[in-house]
N, C-alpha and C positions, 0 to 999 in steps of 0.2 A: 504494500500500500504506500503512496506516495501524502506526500503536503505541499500545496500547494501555497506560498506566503508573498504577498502584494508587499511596496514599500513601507504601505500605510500599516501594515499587518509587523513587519520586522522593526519599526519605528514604535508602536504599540510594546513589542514585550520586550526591546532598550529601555522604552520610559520607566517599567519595574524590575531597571537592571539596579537600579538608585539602592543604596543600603537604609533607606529609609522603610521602602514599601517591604525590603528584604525581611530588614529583621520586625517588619511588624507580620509575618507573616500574609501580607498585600498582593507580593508576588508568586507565593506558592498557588495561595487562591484563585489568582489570574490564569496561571499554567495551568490548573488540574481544571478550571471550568472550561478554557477557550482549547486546550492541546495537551488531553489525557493520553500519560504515557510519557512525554519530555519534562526537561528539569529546563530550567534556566542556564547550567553551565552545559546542557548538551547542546541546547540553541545556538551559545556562546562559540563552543569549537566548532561547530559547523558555517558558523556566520565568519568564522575566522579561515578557515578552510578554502571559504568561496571568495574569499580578500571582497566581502561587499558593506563594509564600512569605513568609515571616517568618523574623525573626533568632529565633535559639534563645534564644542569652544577647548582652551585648556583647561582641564579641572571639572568639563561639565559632561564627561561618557562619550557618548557615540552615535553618531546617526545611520540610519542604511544610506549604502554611496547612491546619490540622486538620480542618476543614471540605471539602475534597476527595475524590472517593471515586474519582474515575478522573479523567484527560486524553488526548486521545484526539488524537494528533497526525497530521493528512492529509498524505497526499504530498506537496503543493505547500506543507509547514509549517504552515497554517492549525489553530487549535488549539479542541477540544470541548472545556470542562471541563463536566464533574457535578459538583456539589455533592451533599453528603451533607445533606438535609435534617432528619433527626430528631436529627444535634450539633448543639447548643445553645450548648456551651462548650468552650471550650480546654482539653485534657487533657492539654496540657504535654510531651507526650511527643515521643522524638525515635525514630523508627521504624527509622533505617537501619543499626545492631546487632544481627544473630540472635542470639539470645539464647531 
């Protein structure tokens, strides 16, 4: 079975990479309701794997790299990214805020 995760999706469980939501237990809650079965640090090596992040600010984590339109993670971990070919440029934004 594969996962299927949008920018707006990889930008979503960065925001409760924060030790804030961590240790209040915020972000376990997040992962077992939205992606039963993953931890936060398996996210992590895999998002690191697919080199599709960037630091936001210094000191303030990470965003998915802008340029991402999906990642497409296979059962055995092995990871699809798509790139979004018509960004051209960094739009600065950090996605993992509904708003």
């Amino acid at each position: 079975m594969s996962l299927k995760l949008t920018r707006r999706d990889i930008d979503r469980i960065l925001h409760h990479a924060h030790f804030i939501p961590v240790s209040k237990g915020i972000t376990k809650k997040f992962i077992t309701e939205n992606y039963s079965g993953w931890t936060l640090g398996e996210f992590k090596e895999v998002f690191d794997s697919a080199k599709i992040l960037v630091v936001r600010q210094a000191g303030c984590g990470w965003r998915c790299h802008w340029n991402l339109k999906e990642l497409v993670i296979n059962g055995d971990l092995n990871v699809d990214v798509v790139w979004n070919e018509e960004t051209r440029k960094d739009d600065g934004r950090f996605l993992g805020i509904n708003r």
